[in-house]
Structures are given as structure tokens and as C-alpha cells.
C-alpha positions as CSV (number, residue, x, y, z in Angstrom):
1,X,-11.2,-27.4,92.4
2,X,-11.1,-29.1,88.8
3,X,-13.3,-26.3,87.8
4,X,-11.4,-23.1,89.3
5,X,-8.2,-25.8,87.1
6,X,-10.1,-25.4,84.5
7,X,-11.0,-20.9,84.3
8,X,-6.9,-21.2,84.9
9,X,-5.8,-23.2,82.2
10,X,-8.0,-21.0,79.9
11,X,-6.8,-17.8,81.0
12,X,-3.2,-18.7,80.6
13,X,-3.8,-20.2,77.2
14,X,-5.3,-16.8,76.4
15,X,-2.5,-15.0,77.9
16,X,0.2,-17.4,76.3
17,X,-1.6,-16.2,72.6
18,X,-1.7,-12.7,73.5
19,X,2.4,-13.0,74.4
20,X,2.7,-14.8,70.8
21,X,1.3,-12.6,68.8
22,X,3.2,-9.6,70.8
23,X,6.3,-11.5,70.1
24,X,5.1,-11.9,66.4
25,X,4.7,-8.1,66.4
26,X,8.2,-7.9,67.1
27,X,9.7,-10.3,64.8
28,X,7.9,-7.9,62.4
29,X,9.2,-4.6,63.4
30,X,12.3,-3.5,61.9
31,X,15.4,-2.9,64.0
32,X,14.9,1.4,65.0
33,X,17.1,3.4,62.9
34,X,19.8,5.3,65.2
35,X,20.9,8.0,62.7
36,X,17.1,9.5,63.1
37,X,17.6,11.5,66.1
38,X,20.7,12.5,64.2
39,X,18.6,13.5,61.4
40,X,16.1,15.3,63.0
41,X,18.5,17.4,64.6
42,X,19.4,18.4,61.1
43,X,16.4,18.8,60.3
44,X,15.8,21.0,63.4
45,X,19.3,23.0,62.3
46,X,18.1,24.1,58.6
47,X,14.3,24.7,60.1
48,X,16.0,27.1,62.3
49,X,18.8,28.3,59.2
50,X,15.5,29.1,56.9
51,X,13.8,30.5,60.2
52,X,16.4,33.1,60.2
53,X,16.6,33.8,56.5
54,X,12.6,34.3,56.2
55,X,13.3,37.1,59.2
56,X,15.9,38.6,57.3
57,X,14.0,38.6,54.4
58,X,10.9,40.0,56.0
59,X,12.7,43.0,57.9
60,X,14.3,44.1,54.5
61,X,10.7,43.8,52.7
62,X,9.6,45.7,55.7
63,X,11.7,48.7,54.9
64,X,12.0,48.8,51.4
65,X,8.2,49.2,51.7
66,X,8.3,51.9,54.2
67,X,11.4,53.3,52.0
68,X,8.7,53.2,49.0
69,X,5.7,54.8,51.2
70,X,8.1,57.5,52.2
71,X,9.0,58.3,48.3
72,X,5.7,58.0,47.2
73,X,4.2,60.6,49.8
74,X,6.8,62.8,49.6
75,X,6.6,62.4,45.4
76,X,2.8,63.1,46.3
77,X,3.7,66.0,48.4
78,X,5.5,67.6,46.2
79,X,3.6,67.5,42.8
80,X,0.7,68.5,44.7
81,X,2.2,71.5,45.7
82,X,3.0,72.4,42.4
83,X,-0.2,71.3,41.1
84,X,-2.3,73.6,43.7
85,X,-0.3,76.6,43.0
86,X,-0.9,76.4,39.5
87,X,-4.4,75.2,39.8
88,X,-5.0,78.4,41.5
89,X,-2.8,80.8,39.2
90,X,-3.8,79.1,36.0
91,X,-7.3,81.0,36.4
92,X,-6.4,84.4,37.8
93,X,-3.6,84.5,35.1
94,X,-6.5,83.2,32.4
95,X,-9.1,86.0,33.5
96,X,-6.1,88.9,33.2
97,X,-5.3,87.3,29.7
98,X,-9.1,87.3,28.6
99,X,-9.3,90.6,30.5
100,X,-13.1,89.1,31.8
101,X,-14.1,88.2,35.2
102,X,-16.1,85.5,33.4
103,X,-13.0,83.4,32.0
104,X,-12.9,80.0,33.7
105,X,-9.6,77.8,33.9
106,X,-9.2,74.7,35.9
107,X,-6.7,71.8,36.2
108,X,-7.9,68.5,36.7
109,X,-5.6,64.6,37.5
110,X,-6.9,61.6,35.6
111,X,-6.0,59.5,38.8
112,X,-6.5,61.7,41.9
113,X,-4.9,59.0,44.3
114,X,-1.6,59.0,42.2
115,X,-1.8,61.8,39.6
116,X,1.8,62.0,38.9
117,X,1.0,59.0,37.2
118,X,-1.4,59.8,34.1
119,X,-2.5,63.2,32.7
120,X,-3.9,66.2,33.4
121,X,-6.9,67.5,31.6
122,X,-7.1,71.4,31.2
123,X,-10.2,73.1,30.5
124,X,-11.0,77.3,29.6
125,X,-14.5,78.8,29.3
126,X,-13.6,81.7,27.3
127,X,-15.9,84.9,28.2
128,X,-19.4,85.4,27.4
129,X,-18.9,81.4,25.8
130,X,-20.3,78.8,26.9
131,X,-18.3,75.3,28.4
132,X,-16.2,73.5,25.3
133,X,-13.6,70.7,25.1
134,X,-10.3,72.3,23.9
135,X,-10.0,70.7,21.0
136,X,-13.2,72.7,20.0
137,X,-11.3,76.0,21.1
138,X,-10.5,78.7,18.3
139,X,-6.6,78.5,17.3
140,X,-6.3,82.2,19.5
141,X,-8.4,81.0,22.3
142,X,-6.3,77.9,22.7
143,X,-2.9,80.2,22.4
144,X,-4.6,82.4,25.3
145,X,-4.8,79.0,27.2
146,X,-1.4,77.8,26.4
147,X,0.2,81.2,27.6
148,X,-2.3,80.7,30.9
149,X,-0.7,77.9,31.3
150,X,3.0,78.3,30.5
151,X,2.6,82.0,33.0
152,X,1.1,79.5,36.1
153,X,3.5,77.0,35.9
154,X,6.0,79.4,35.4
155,X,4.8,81.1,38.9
156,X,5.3,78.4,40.7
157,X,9.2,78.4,40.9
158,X,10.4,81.7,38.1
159,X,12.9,81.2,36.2
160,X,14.5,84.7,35.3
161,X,14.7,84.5,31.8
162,X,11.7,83.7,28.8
163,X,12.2,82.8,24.9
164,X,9.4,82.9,23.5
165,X,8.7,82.1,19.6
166,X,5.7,83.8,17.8
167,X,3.4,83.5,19.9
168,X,1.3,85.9,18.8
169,X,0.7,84.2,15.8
170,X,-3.1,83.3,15.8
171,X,-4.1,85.9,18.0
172,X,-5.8,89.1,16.6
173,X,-5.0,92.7,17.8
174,X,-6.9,92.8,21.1
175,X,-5.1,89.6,22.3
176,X,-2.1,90.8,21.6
177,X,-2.0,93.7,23.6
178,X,-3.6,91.9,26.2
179,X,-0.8,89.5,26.2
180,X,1.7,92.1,25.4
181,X,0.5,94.2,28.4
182,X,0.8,91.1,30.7
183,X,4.1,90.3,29.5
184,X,5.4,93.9,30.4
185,X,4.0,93.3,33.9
186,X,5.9,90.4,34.0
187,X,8.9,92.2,32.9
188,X,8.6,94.7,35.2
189,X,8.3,92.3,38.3
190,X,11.0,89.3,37.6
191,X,11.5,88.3,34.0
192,X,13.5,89.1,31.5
193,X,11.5,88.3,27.7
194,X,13.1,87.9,24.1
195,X,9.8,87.7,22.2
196,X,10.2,86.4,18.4
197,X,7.6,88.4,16.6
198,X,6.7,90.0,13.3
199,X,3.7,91.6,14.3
200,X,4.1,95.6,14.8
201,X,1.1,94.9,17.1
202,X,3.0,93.1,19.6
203,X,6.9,94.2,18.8
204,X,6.1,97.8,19.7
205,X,5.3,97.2,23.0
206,X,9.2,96.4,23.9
207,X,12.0,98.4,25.4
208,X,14.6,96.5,22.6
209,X,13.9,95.4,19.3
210,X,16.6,93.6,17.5
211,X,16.1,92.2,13.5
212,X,18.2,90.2,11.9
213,X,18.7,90.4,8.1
214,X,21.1,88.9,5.5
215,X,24.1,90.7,4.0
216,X,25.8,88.7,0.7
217,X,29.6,89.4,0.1
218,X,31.2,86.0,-1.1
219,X,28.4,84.8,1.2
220,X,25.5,85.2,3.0
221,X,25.6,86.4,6.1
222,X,23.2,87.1,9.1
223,X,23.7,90.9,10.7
224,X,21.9,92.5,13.5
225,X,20.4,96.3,13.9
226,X,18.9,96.9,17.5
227,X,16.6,99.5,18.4
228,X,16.5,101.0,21.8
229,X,12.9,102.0,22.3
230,X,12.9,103.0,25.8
231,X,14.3,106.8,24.1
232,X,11.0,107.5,22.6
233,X,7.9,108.5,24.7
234,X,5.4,105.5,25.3
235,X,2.1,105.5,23.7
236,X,-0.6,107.2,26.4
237,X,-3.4,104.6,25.8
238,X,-0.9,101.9,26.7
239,X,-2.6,100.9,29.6
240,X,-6.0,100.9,28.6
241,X,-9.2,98.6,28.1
242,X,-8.5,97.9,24.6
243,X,-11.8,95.5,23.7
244,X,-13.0,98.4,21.5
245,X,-9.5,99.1,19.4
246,X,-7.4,97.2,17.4
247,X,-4.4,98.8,18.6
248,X,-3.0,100.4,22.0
């Protein structure tokens, strides 16, 4: 018996240290703070607040960026509609001009994805010539361009009326009757031209002329005289091939 005394008393001294240094634990932990379930819940309160602002926020990015795709395709949509039809018309316009099957224009975007965006690089192979940058272009070949140009776009949504300012400047006599013959198509169809020009070349190809000259009294002053040429009978090689002559 003194031994089963004995495994007792050792046991209970190990179980009276064990309760002392519990109780020693809890001399050491603070008293709990009773505001922190109070705290939490406002902690829970803005989580939630900031829950609901980041939702807001992230439905209104959500539709400004569909809002922007839908701007951007249509803005897409648009200039490349334009940008076909006068891809297309810039070279059938170009080969009437240069009055050659051979004459090449094309259109090209610097950035295909959004072309709107950067330029557009235009290039002519004028006929029986060989590929060239248009800066390399004679002063009349790049005026042929230009007009191929200005005509196409001009296609794509006509305005009724043209001014257009000596444009038959740097062109010799078989451009100019190849433009002027276009031009008078033109007319014909659904545009109305005033044509600055002081070449008899291209002037005698209209149904109106009009000058304008000074008159001096106490000072000068412009005047007018008009010409009505649609009275006189047209020239009968008007409409043809006119490679081999100067004039029409």
C-alpha cells in the first residue's frame, strides 16, 4: 500500500504544477477586450460598404468599355466603308484620267487594325512606267493622282457643287483634255464645276466662261464679262483619243 501512496502523491504533485502554471497563464492573460465584437462588426459594415462600391465601380467600367467597343466598331465600320469605296474608285477613276488600262492606284492604312488612327499611303504606277514612290512622281503625274484622288473620295458621298483652282497647272495638253473630258462627264451626271484656269486648253472645254478684269475710275475695280459657250457648235474631235494631239 505505501507504494500505490507513493505513484499517488506523485501524480498529484504533477497535477497540482500543471494547475499552477495554468493559473500562472492566466494571471498573464490580459482581461478580453469587449468592444472587439463591436469592432469587428464595423469592420464587417465597411467590408461590406467597399463590397458594394467595388460592384458599382466594376458595372460602370463594364459599360463604359462596351460603350467604347461599340464606338470603336462602329467608327471602324464606317471609315471602312468609306475607305473601300474609294480604294476601289481611286483606280478606275486613275485609269480614265491616264486614259491606260495599265495605270495602277491603290490605297493603303499604316495600322490596319485601327487605321483611322495613322495615315494612309497612296501609290500610282503611271502607264507604260514602272512602280515609284510619289515623291519621285512628275509635278503632272502627281496632279493626275491628286485629281484621282479628290474624284474617289468625292464618289463616295457627292457633294453637288466643285471649285476648283488651276489645276491644270503642271499638266501638258493631253492631260488636260483628259481631265477636262472627265470633268464634263462629271458635269453631265451630278456636279456642277467653277474651274479657275488660264489655259485655252482647258477653259474651252466649258459651257460658261466668266473673266474678271480691273476697271480704274477714282479706283480700281474688279468687273466681270461672261461668255455663254453652249451657243457655238462643239468641236467634233471632242471626244476622242487624244494621245497623238496637243489639242481636242
Amino acid at each position: 500500500s505505501s507504494g500505490i501512496n507513493a505513484e499517488y502523491g506523485h501524480q498529484l504533485e504533477v497535477y497540482e504544477k500543471k494547475i499552477e502554471s495554468m493559473l500562472n497563464t492566466l494571471q498573464r492573460i490580459t482581461a478580453p477586450n469587449m468592444k472587439a465584437v463591436e469592432k469587428l462588426d464595423t469592420v464587417k459594415e465597411k467590408l461590406q460598404e467597399t463590397t458594394n462600391e467595388f460592384e458599382v465601380a466594376r458595372k460602370k467600367a463594364k459599360k463604359a468599355k462596351n460603350d467604347f467597343e461599340a464606338v470603336q466598331k462602329k467608327r471602324f465600320d464606317r471609315f471602312m466603308d468609306a475607305f473601300d469605296h474609294v480604294s476601289q474608285k481611286i483606280d478606275e477613276i486613275y485609269k480614265h484620267l491616264a486614259n491606260s488600262p495599265s495605270a495602277q492606284a491603290f490605297l493603303g492604312p499604316e495600322n490596319p487594325e485601327e487605321p483611322y488612327l495613322d495615315g494612309i499611303s497612296y501609290n500610282c504606277v503611271a502607264p507604260g512606267k514602272r512602280f515609284r514612290p510619289m515623291d519621285n512622281l512628275s509635278g503632272g503625274e502627281k496632279t493626275v493622282a491628286a485629281l484621282a484622288l479628290l474624284f474617289a473620295i468625292h464618289s463616295y458621298q457627292p457633294s453637288p457643287f466643285f471649285v476648283l483652282d488651276e489645276i491644270d497647272a503642271a499638266l501638258d495638253n493631253t492631260n488636260i483634255n483628259r481631265v477636262a473630258r472627265y470633268i464634263r462627264k462629271k458635269t453631265e451626271e451630278d456636279t456642277q464645276c467653277i474651274i479657275i484656269s488660264l489655259k485655252e486648253e482647258f477653259y474651252t472645254k466649258s459651257d460658261c466662261l466668266i473673266g474678271i478684269y480691273p476697271e480704274e475710275d477714282n479706283c480700281i475695280v474688279s468687273k466681270t464679262l461672261s461668255l455663254d459657250l453652249t451657243k457655238y457648235v462643239a468641236n467634233p474631235h471632242e471626244n476622242e483619243d487624244d494621245d497623238d494631239n496637243d489639242m481636242v
